[in-house]
Each structure stands twice: as structure tokens, then as C-alpha cells.
C-alpha positions in Angstrom: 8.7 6.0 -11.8 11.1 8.8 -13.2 11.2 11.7 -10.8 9.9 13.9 -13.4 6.4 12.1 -13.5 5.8 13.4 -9.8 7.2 16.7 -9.7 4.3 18.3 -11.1 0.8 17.9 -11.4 -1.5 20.6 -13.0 -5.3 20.6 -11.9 -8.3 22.7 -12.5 -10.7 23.0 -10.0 -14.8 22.2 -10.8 -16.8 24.6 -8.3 -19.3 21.0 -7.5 -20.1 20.7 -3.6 -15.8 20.9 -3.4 -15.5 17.4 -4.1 -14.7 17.0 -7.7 -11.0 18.1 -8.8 -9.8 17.3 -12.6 -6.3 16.2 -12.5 -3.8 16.7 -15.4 -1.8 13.4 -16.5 1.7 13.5 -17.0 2.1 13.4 -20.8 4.4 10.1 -20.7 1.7 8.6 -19.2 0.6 8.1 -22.8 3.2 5.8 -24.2 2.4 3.7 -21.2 1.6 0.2 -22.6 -1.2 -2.7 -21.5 -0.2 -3.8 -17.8 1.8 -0.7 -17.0 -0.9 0.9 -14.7 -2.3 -0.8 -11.4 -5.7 -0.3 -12.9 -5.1 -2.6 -16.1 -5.4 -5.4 -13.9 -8.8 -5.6 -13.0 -10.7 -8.1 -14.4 -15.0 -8.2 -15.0 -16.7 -8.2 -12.5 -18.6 -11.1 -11.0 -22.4 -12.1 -10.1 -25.2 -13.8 -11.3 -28.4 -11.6 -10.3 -28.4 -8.6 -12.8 -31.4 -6.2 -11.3 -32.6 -3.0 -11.7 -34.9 -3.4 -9.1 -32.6 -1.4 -6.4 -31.9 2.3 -5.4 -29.1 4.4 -7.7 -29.0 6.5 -10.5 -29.1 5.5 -13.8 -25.7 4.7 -13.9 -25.5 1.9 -11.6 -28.6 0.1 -12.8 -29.2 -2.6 -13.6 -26.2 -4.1 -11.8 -25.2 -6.8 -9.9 -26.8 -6.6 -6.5 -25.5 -10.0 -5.5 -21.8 -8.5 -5.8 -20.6 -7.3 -2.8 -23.2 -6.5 -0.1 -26.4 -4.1 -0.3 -30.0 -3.4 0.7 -32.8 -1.1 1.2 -32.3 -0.6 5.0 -28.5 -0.1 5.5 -25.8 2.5 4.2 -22.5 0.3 3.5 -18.9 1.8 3.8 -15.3 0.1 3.5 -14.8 -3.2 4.8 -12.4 -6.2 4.0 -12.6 -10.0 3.7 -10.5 -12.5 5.5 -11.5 -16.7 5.2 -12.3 -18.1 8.3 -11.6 -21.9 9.6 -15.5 -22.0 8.5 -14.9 -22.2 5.2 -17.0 -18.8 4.8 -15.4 -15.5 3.4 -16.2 -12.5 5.8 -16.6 -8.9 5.5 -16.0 -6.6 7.5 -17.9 -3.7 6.9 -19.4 -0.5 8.4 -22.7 0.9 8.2 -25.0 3.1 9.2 -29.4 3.5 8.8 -30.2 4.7 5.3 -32.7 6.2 6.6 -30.5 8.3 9.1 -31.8 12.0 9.4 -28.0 13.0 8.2 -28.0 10.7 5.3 -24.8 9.7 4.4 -23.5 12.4 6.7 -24.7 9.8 9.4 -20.9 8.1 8.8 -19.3 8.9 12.0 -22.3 7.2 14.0 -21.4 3.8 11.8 -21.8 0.0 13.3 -19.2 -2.5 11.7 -20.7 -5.6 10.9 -19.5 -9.2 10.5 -21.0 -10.3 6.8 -20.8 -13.8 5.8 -20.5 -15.6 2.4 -19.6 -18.6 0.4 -18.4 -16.7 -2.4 -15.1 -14.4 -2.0 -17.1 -12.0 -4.3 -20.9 -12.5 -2.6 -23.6 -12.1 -2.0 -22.3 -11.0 1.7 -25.0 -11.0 4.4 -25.0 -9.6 7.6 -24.5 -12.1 10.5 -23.8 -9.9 13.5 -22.8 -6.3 14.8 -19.7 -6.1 16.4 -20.4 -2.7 17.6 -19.7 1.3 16.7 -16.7 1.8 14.1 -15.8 3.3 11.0 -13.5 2.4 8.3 -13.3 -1.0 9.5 -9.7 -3.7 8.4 -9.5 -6.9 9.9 -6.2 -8.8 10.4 -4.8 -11.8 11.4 -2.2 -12.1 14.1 0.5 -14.5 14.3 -0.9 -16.4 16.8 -4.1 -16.8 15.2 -6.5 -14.0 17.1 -7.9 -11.7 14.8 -7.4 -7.9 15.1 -10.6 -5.2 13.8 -9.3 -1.6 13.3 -11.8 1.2 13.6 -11.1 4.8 13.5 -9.9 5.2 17.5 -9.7 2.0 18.4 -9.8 -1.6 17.9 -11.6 -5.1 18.4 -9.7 -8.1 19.3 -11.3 -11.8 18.9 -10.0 -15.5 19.2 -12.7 -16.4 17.3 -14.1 -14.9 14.2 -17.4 -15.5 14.6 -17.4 -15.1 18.7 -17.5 -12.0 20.9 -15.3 -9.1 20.0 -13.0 -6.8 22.9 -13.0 -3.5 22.0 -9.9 -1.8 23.2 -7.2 1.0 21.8 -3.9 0.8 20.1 -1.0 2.7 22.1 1.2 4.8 19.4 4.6 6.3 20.0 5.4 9.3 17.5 9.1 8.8 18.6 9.7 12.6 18.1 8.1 12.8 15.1 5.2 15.0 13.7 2.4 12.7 13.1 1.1 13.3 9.8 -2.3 14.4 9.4 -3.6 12.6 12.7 -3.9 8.8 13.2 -7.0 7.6 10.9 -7.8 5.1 8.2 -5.0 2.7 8.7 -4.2 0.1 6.8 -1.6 -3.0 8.2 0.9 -5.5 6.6 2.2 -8.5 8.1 6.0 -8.9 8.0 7.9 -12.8 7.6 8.1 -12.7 11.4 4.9 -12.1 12.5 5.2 -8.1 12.9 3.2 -5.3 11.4 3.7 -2.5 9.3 0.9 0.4 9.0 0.6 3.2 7.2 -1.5 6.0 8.4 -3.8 8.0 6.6 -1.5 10.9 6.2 1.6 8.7 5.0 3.4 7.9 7.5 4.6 4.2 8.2 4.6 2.5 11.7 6.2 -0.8 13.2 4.5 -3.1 16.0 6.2 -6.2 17.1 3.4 -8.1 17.1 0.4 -6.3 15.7 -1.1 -6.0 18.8 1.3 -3.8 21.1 2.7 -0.5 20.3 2.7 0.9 17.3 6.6 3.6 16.4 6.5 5.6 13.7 9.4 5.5 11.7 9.0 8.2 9.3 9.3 11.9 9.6 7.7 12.7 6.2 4.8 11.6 4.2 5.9 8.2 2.0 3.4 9.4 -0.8 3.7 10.6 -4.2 5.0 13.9 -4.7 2.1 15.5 -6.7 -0.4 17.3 -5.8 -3.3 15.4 -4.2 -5.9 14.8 -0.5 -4.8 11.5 0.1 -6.8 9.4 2.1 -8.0 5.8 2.4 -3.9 3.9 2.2 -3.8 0.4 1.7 -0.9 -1.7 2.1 -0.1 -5.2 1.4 2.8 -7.9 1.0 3.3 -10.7 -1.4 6.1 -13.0 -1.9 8.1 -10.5 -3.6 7.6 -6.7 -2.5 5.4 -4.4 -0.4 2.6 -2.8 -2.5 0.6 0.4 -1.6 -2.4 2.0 -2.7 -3.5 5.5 -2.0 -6.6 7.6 -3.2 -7.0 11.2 -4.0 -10.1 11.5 -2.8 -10.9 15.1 -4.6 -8.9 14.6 -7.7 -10.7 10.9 -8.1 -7.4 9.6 -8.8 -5.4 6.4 -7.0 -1.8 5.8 -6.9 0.1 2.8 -6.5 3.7 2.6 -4.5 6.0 -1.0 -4.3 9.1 -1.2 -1.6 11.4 -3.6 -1.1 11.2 -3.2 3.2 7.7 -1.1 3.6 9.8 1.7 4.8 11.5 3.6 1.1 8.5 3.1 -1.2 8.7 4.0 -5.1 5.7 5.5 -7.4 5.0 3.4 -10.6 3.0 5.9 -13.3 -0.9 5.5 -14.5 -3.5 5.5 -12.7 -4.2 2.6 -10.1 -8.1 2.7 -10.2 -10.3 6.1 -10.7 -14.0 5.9 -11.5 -15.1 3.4 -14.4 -13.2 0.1 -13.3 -16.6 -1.7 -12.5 -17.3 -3.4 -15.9 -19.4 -6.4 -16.6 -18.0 -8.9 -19.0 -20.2 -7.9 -21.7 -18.7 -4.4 -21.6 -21.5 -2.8 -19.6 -20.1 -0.1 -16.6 -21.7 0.4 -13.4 -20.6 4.2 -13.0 -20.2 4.6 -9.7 -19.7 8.3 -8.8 -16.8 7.8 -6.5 -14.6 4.1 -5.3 -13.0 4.7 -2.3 -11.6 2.7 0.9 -9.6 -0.1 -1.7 -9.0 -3.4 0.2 -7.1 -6.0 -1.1 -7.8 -10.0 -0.8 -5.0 -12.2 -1.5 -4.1 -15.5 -2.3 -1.8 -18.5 -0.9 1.1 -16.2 -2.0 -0.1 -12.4 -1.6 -0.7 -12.1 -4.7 -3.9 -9.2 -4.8 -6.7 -11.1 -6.5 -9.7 -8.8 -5.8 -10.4 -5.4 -4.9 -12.8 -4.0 -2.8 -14.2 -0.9 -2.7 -17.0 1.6 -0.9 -18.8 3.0 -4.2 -21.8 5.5 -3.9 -24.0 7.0 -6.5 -23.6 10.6 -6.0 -21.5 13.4 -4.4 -22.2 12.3 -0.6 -24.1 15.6 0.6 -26.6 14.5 -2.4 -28.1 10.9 -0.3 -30.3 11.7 1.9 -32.8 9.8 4.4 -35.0 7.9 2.2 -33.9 8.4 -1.4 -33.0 6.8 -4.3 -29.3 7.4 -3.5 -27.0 5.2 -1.5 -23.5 3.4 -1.3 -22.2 -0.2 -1.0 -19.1 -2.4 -0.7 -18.1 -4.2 -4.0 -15.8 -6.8 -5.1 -13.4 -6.6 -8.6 -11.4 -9.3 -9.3 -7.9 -8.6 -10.0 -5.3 -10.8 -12.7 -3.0 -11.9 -9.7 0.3 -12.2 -12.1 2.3 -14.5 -13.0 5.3 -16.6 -10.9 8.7 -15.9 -11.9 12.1 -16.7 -10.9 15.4 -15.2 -11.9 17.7 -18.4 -12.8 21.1 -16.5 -12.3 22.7 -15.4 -9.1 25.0 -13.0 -11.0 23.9 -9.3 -10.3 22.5 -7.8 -13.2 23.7 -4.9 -14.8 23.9 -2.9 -18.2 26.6 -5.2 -19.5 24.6 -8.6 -19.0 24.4 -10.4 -21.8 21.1 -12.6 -20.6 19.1 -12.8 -18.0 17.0 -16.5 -17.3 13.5 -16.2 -16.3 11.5 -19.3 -15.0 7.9 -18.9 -15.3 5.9 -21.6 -13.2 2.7 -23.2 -14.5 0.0 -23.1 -12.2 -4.1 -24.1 -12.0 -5.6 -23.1 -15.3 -2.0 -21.7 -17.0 0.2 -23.3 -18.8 3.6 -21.2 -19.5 4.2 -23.8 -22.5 1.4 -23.2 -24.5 -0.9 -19.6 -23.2 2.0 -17.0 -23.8 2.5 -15.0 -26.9 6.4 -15.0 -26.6 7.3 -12.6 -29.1 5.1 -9.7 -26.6 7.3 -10.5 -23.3 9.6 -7.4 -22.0 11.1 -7.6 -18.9 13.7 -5.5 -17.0 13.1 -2.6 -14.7 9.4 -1.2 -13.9 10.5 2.0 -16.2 11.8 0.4 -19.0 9.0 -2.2 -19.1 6.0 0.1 -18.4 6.9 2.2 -21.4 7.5 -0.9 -24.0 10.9 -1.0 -23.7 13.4 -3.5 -21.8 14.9 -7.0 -22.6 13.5 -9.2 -25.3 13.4 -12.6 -26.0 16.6 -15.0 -27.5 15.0 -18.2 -26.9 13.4 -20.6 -24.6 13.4 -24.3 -23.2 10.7 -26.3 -21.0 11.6 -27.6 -17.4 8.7 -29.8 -16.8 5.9 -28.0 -16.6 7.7 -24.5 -16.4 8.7 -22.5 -19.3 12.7 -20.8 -18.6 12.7 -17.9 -21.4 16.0 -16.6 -21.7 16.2 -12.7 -22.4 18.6 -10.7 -24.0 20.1 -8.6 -21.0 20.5 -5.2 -23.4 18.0 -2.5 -22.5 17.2 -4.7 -19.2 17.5 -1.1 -17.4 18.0 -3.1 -14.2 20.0 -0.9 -11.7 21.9 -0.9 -7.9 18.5 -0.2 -6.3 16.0 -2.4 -8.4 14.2 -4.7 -6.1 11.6 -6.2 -8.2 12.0 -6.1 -11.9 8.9 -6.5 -14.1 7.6 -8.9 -16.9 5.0 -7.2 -19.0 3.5 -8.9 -22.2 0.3 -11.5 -23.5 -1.2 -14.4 -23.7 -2.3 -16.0 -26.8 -5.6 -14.7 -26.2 -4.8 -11.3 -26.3 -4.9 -10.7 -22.2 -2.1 -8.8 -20.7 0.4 -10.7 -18.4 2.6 -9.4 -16.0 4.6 -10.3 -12.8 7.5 -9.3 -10.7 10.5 -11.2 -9.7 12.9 -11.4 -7.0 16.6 -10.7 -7.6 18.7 -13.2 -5.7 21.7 -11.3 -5.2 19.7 -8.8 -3.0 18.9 -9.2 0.9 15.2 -8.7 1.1 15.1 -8.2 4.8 17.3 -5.9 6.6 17.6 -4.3 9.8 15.4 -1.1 9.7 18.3 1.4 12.4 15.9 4.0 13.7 16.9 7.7 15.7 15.1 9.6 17.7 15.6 13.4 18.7 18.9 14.1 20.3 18.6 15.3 24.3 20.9 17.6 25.2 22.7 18.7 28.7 21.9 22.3 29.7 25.8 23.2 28.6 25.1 21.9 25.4 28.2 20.4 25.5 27.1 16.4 25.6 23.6 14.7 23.6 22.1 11.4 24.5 20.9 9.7 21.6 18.2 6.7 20.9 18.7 4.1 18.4 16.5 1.0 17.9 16.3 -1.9 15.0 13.0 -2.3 13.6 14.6 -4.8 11.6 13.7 -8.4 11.7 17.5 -9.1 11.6 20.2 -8.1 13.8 22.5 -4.7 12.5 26.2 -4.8 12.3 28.0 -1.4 13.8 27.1 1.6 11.5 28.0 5.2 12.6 25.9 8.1 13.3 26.3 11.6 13.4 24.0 14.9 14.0 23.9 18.1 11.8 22.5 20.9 12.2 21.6 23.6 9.7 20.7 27.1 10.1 20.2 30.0 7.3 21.8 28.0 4.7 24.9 26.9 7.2 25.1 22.9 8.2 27.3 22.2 11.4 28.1 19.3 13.0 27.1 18.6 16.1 28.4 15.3 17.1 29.3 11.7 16.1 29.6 8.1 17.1 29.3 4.1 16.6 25.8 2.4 17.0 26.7 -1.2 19.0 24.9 -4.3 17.1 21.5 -4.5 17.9 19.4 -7.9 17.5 16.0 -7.0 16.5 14.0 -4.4 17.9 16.7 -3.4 20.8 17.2 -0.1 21.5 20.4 1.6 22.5 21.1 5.3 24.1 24.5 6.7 22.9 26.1 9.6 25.3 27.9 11.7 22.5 30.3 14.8 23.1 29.2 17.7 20.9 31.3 19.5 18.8 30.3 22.7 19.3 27.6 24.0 22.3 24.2 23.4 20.9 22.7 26.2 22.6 24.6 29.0 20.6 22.9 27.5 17.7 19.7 29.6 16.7 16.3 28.5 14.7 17.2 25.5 11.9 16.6 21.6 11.1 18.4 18.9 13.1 19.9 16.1 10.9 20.6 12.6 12.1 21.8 10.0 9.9 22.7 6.3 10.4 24.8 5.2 7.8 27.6 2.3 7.1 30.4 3.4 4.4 28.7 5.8 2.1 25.6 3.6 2.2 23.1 5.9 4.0 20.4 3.7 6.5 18.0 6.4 7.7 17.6 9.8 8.2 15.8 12.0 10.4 14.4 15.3 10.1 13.6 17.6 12.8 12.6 21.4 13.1 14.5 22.7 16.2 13.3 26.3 18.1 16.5 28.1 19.8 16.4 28.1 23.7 15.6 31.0 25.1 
């Protein structure tokens, strides 16, 4: 997304229980086209039992009450779905009394709740309480135990439907100002059996296994630069890129984020859900007042094929004990995207001539026959979400696959692309999209992480930690600290980082250039970098001894 999209965002404030906050769009946003925005990919929703006969405002009813999971007895909040060697689809999902003498204010006194079903979109039925929890994610470790996250804490089971061990994560800041506390996390499994999490406030964490300790890497927030109260993350990986969602709760708005590592994440414009995505083929809107807690089910290759969400009827002080008002977990299926594959090994710049696109045939789509081929852009995210990029020269079958070859002009692609768009339709009229891989770049790289320089009591000498978070091992890079102070940078000190397989740690003893304690009040700058290439930087605000 251009930088000018997030540098600004006007809003006007609605005086209604503080929880409603109208957000200005960017103006570009309006020559975004079909399959631009996260939110033109969901799809109608699903069910077979259309009732009124249920609790909500007018709004909501009739709906689908055999989407998702609801009743008369329980509150339901958050909660995602993993397949178990069963053959059953569970949801895990928190909950509290409807009837609760607090209402929905009754949240923080929530039970999580194993729900079962034969349908990846319900109904889900409760088959067992795991025990107290809020703002429940279950995950999958590499050796095959699955992990429940609750706010403060965690459940831990070799068996999805056996006995759950509640314990706690162990976190290590590193130095680092955690960013709005450690709450609603959401975690991503990396290609060797690690985890990635994002915390509520934005910052992004590594674990070597899932299980054990948890370092942040960041020192700032990874989210959008607009104004916003962002809460309920959720973070994914497919075959091609890191994806995150992020929700501002007040303004009603999400936004959606790609990277290439997890780590340096991007903004794409448009909205990626707000209120009004839960439509019924025939049109018909169940208008929940507020979607929050998005979870993300995906399939063999990552690909995000439904979205969940906690929906209520009403601002949350309004449901009360024994009223008409309530929330519930429901499930939107999402258009997955379609499988491409870049032909050519050459990098791709401004002066390509073509660029060849494969795109693979799979259950229920056939590339040769379901594609309007005249609609099909592709090139880089901004070029494509606007209508713009590469078009079409021609195109040739390869057995089942279709290889369409674009002219490269206006392709838009650049050094730091990582996962250049399609965007067009099928003969139908439906949008189609997908991302692609470039082959020319190295998808996974070591992730060289500082912590806080510690210095002798002259001043004179600073020992250093570095580790690789990579999943790969680093070459030698250099490193050097900075210090700046009313408008005046300094630096401190300088040296080599060793190669470090992945997730060693090294301490480098470095001589500073100038005592550190004659240096008053400022920001201490360390950067890890290789040529002019820069690898990480950290931020720290630094008091003067006294």
C-alpha cells in the first residue's frame, strides 16, 4: 500500500456508549477494483436451518442458527477450528451463562469449550469444558500435541478430545517495551516447526517450538500507521507469504498486512471485513452489530477458506441477563485464490518484456475454460489493486494448466516485492485473484536479532547480544551502536557478528568510541546490517546515569 494511504486517517467521534468511531477512507480507496480489499473475498454464507425462532434484534433474524454455534443458555465469544484424526471439525470457543448477572460483562469469567461438528461451517455442539479461558486459539505443534491459548495461560493436550494441562507461556521482552501487555495472541507456524505470534498490541514474537519461550523481536508496533484501537490480531501462513489481520475495534474497521518473513509486514488498502460481510446467497444480511476475534481455517496449502468471527447484536453494555440480546461464533467462507507459478527465473523489473504465469487447475476449476482472459492484471499489489499492471499477450495449455503470458510493461514489480498479485474474473462474473512466488527471491532468511547494549562502569567497553531467529544459518554482517541526543547521533561502537546457525546467540565485547556515560538523555540505535543492506534495527530510549 502507498505510504500515503496510512499517514492519515480522519475520524469523527459518535458520543454512543464510546464504542462506535466513524472512520474516514482514504479517497484512493475509491478506484480500488473487485478483489483489491481482503473483504471482497468472502463468499455467502452457509446453512440449511433459516429461523427466526432465536434471540437478536431484527437484524439478525431470521438467520442461520445452524451456522456456527448458538443457544438459549450460553454467551459464545471467539474461538477457532482445527480437524481432528476423528474426522470431526472442532471449535474452540469461549463462553460464559447468558444469564450471568453482568451480562455480557460476565467475559472475563468465560469457560472455553471443545465444540464438535461434521461440517467445517456447523452446526458446532458443545462436547466438553476444558476449563476457565478467554479468547481461546488452538494450534498444532510439530510433534502432533495440540496447544490452547487463553488470555494468561495455556492448555496443552496429546489428544484433542482427551484431558487438557493447563500451564503458562514463559516470554522474554529481550529489552524491549512490550506493547500494550501480552493478550489476544494469535500464532503462525513456520517451515520448521517454529512459531511466530503477534500480540495484541503489535508486536511479533519467536518460539522454537511453539511450546517454549516466546522473544520478542520487535520494538514497535508492526500495525498500520493510522489511527485506530487495535485489538483481536490474527496471523496466518500459506504457501506463499505471511498474512495478518487486525481490527479496530472502535472505528469498526479491519486491516489486512502480508510479509514475506512475519517480521517487516506491508498494509494493502480497503477494508478487510467491517460490519455487513454476513450475507446469505439470496442477498439477505444478517447485520451483526459488531464482528470481532477473526480466525482463519485453511486448507491443504494455507490458503484462508473461512472466516470466523464473535458477532453480537448490540453495543455489549446493551445484553443483559435474560434478554433478547446475545453473541455467537460464525463461520464465512472465503474464495481461497487461485495457484500460480512464475515460469521465469529472471528477476523482474521495469524493462521485462513478459512475464509467464502458470495457473494450476484444481477440484471444480478449470484454468482452460472458467477465466475471462481479457479481465487478468497482474504485477505488484499497488498496481493491480487499482486496475492497473501487466496485461495479457497470449496463452498456451500445459495439460491441465493454463501458462498466460503477460506483457511485462506496467508489471510495477520492484527490489522488495515478495508476492506479486493476479487480480481479474471468471466467466461468470466472480472475481479471481492469487499471489505468486518470485523464484529469484530467498523466502527464508536468518532473522539477526540485538538486544540492549551493557556497558562497563567507565563507559569505555559494551557487551552486546545477538541471536538468529532465522531458520537458516547467517553469514558475518557487522553491527554498530548509535546514539542520538537533541538532534546529534554519535557513534558508539562497532564490530562483526560470527555466523550463527539457527537460533544461536552470540555476546560481542565492543570498545566504545567515546565514554557512554558523558552522553545525556537520547535513543540508542543498533543496527545489523551486511553491505548497505540493513537486517534489523533496534530502538531504545536511554536515561543518563546519574
Amino acid at each position: 500500500m502507498k505510504k500515503q494511504l496510512l499517514l492519515f486517517f480522519l475520524f469523527i467521534a459518535l458520543p454512543l456508549y464510546a464504542q462506535i468511531t466513524k472512520r474516514e477512507r482514504p479517497v484512493e480507496w475509491n478506484q480500488l477494483v473487485n478483489g483489491a480489499r481482503f473483504m471482497d473475498r468472502f463468499l455467502p454464507m452457509q446453512g440449511k436451518v433459516l429461523s427466526s425462532d432465536t434471540w437478536g434484534v431484527d437484524g439478525v433474524i431470521p438467520r442461520y442458527i445452524d451456522n456456527g454455534i448458538e443457544d438459549r443458555i450460553w454467551s459464545y465469544w471467539g474461538g477457532n477450528i482445527k480437524k481432528g484424526n476423528d474426522g470431526k471439525y472442532h471449535l474452540f470457543v469461549c463462553g460464559w451463562l447468558e444469564s450471568s448477572t453482568k451480562g455480557h460483562m460476565e467475559w472475563p469469567n468465560s469457560y472455553v469449550f471443545n465444540a464438535v461438528s461434521d461440517n467445517l461451517t456447523g452446526p458446532f455442539v458443545a462436547r466438553n469444558m476444558i476449563g476457565k479461558g478467554h479468547n481461546p486459539e488452538v494450534f498444532q505443534l510439530k510433534d502432533g500435541r495440540y496447544v490452547l491459548y487463553v488470555i494468561d495461560g495455556r492448555y496443552v493436550t496429546d489428544n484433542i478430545n482427551g484431558n487438557w494441562e493447563y500451564g503458562k507461556f514463559d516470554f522474554n521482552a529481550r529489552d524491549r517495551r512490550i506493547i500494550e501487555g501480552l493478550s489476544n495472541l494469535s500464532f503462525a507456524q513456520r517451515e520448521d516447526g517454529s512459531y511466530i505470534m503477534v500480540c495484541r498490541g503489535g508486536g511479533i514474537w519467536i518460539s522454537r517450538d511453539g511450546l517454549s519461550e516466546y522473544n520478542q523481536i520487535t520494538d514497535k508496533r508492526v500495525y498500520p500507521s493510522v489511527e485506530g484501537r487495535f485489538e483481536d490480531p490474527v496471523i496466518w501462513r500459506d504457501h506463499i507469504q505471511y498474512h495478518m489481520i487486525v481490527n479496530d475495534w472502535l472505528g469498526r474497521i479491519a486491516f489486512y498486512l502480508r510479509s514475506k518473513d512475519g517480521i517487516k509486514w506491508v498494509t494493502d488498502p480497503g477494508e478487510a471485513y467491517m460490519p455487513g460481510v454476513a450475507v446469505h446467497e439470496d442477498g439477505r444480511k444478517e447485520d451483526w452489530f459488531k464482528y470481532e476475534r477473526m480466525k482463519i481455517y485453511q486448507d491443504e496449502y494455507g490458503r484462508a477458506i473461512q472466516a470466523n468471527f464473535a458477532v453480537i447484536d448490540t453495543l455489549k453494555p446493551l445484553d443483559k441477563p435474560f434478554d433478547n440480546h446475545s453473541s455467537k461464533n460464525i463461520g464465512i467462507p472465503l474464495n481461497p485464490g487461485v495457484l500460480l507459478t512464475i515460469q521465469d527465473n529472471k528477476p523482474i523489473t521495469a524493462k521485462t518484456k513478459s512475464i509467464r504465469l502458470k495457473i494450476q487447475a484444481e477440484q471444480g476449476f478449470n484454468p482452460q475454460t472458467d477465466i475471462d482472459l481479457n479481465s487478468l492484471r497482474f504485477g505488484a499489489s499497488e498496481e493491480v489493486n487499482y486496475g492497473r499492471g501487466s496485461k495479457v499477450l497470449r496463452y498456451e495449455n500445459d495439460g491441465k494448466d493454463l501458462v498466460v503470458t503477460f506483457d511485462g510493461k506496467g508489471n510495477g514489480i520492484t527490489a522488495d516485492e515478495f508476492a506479486p498479485k493476479l487480480i481479474g474474473k471468471y466467466k461468470n462474473g466472480k472475481m479471481l485473484y492469487g499471489y505468486a512466488r518470485l523464484p529469484y527471491v530467498n523466502y527464508v532468511e536468518p532473522i539477526l536479532s540485538a538486544r540492549s547494549p551493557v556497558f562497563s562502569e567507565s563507559g569505555k567497553n559494551c557487551r552486546i547480544e545477538v541471536q538468529n531467529f532465522g531458520q537458516v544459518a547467517s553469514g558475518e554482517v557487522a553491527l554498530k551502536v548509535e546514539y542520538i541526543s537533541s538532534g546529534q547521533k554519535v557513534n558508539i561502537a562497532s564490530g562483526k557478528v560470527p555466523v550463527l546457525q539457527p537460533y544461536e546467540k552470540t555476546e560481542l565485547s565492543l570498545q566504545t568510541a567515546k565514554a557512554f556515560s558523558r552522553i545525556g538523555d537520547g535513543e540508542l540505535i543498533v543496527t545489523i546490517y551486511s553491505g548497505k543492506k540493513v537486517l534489523s534495527i533496534f530502538h531504545q530510549e536511554r536515561r543518563e546515569r546519574k
